[in-house]
Each structure stands twice: as structure tokens, then as C-alpha cells.
N, C-alpha and C positions, 0 to 999 in steps of 0.2 A: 504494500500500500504506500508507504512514504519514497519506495522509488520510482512511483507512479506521479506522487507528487512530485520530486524533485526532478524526474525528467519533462513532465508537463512545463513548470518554473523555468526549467530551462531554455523550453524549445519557444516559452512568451518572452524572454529576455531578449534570445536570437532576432526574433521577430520587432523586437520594440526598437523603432526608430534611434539611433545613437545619439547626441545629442551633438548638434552639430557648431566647433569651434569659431571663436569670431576669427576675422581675418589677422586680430591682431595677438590673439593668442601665442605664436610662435617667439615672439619679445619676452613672455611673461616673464617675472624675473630681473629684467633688464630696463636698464630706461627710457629705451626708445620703444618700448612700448603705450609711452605716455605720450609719444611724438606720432607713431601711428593712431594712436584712439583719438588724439586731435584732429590728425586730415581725415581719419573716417568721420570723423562728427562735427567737420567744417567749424573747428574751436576758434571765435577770435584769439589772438595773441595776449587779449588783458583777460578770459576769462583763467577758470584756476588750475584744469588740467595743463594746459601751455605754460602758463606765469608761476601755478604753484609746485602739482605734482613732477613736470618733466621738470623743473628750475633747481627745486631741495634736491630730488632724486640725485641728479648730476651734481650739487654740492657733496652730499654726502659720498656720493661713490668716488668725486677728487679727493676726497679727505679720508678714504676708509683707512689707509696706511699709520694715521694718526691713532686709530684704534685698536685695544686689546686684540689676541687673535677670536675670544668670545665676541669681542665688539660686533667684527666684521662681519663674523657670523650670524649673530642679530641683524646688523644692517642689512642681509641679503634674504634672510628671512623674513621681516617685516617686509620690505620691498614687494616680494615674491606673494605675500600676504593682503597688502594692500591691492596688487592686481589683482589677484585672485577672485576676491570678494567683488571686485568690479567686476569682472569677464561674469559672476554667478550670477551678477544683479542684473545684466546682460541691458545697461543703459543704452535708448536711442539717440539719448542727448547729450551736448554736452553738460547743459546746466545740470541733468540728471546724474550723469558721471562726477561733475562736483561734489553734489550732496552725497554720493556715496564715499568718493574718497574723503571726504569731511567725515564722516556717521563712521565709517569702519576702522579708524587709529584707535580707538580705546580698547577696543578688540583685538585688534593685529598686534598692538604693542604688548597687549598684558597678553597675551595668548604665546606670543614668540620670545617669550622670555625679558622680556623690559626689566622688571622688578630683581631679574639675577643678576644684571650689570654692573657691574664696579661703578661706587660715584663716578669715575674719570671718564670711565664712559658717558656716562648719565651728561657728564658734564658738555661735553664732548656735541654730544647730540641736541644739549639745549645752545648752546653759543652755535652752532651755525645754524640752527634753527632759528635765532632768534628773532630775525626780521620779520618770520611769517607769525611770529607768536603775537607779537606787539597788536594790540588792536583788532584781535580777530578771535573768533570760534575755537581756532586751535589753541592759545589761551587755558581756556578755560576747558579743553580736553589735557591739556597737559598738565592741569590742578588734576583733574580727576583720575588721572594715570597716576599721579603719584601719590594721592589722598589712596587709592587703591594698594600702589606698595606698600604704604607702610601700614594699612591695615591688616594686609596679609602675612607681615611680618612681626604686627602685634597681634595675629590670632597665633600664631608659630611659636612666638615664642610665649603666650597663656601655656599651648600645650604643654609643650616642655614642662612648667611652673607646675602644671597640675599636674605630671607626671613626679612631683617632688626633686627632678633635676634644675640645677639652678646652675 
């Protein structure tokens, strides 16, 4: 009976349409993937995927050398992470690919490991960040990225305490 089911399962899988890659897919990872979702979605030059997501991208990746070799390794996970979420949200627009890459850094960051960084990293990544922080959204996603560390680090270390190691 169940391998009745699991070849029936199988043979609907087969059958079920794949899910088919954006053109810009093959980037993922990279930055110039931020370069292609722009001419696929006709981005002016002042909107945020052109000016913010392709701009940081390429700061941080001239600057990955400055970083831990964990650093780097965040750096290209987050990256890889942010498109990700994009390609899933599968925007027609630009403005729409905005709001996603806005909406998905508190996730991408604490999900790829943000909170394991060394301050210097941390540091690292707020100083060339910083122009896009000043006066904007991101702001106040990067209070709540690390209002999030260090909760996660004061529930870590409760446990500990109530395990009676100190």
C-alpha cells in the first residue's frame, strides 16, 4: 500500500510543472544580479535596487578582504540570501523588488548568522553601510537586528544560569 502511494507521489511530482527560473537567476549570489533585475524591470538609476542593493553589494564585496574569514563568509551568505528571497517573491516590479529587499534583511541577517560575528565584523559592516543607514528604513532594521542579538544572547546565557553554570 505505501508503495503504491509513494510511486503515485512520485509519478505527480514528475508531472508537476518545474518551477521555472527568472532570467536573472544564474547571478544569484553575485552582484550583478542586482544589475540584471534592474534592466529586467526597467529600474530608474535613483530607484533602490540600482542606487541601493547593486551600490552596498559592490561596496561590500571591494571591502570583503577587510573581513574575518567568518566575515566573508556571512557576507556571501547574506548576499546569496537577500537574492534568494527576491527570485521567491518572484517581483514584476521594480518598486516591488525594493520592498522586498527592504522587508527581507532582518531575516537574511539573523538567519545567516549576523549575531555570530565578531564586533569587528559587526563593525565592519555598519561603517560602510552607513550612508544607506542614515535616514532611512534600514535604520531602524538594523536597531532591530541587533535589539534581536542581544536578546538571543541574553536568553543563552538565562540558560546557562539556570542550568547553575555561571
Amino acid at each position: 500500500m505505501m508503495m503504491r502511494f509513494f510511486a503515485a507521489l512520485t509519478a505527480l511530482l514528475a508531472l508537476a510543472p518545474a518551477a521555472e527560473a527568472s532570467p536573472c537567476s544564474p547571478w544569484l549570489g553575485e552582484c550583478s544580479y542586482y544589475r540584471c533585475l534592474s534592466a529586467q524591470q526597467s529600474c530608474g538609476e535613483r530607484e533602490m535596487i540600482p542606487r541601493v542593493a547593486l551600490t552596498y553589494c559592490e561596496r561590500y564585496h571591494d571591502n570583503e578582504a577587510a573581513f574575518t574569514p567568518h566575515g566573508r563568509r556571512f557576507l556571501n551568505d547574506v548576499r546569496r540570501c537577500l537574492q534568494e528571497k527576491i527570485e521567491a517573491a518572484a517581483p514584476a516590479t521594480c518598486a516591488r523588488s525594493s520592498e522586498v529587499f527592504q522587508d527581507v534583511h532582518f531575516d537574511c541577517y539573523l538567519e545567516t548568522g549576523y549575531c555570530d560575528l565578531s564586533w569587528g565584523d559587526r563593525g565592519r559592516i555598519a561603517w560602510i553601510g552607513r550612508r544607506m543607514l542614515v535616514g532611512t528604513d534600514f535604520f531602524w532594521t538594523g536597531r532591530r537586528i541587533e535589539a534581536a542579538c542581544h536578546d538571543s544572547r541574553r536568553r543563552s546565557s538565562s540558560d546557562w544560569n539556570s542550568l547553575g553554570l555561571r
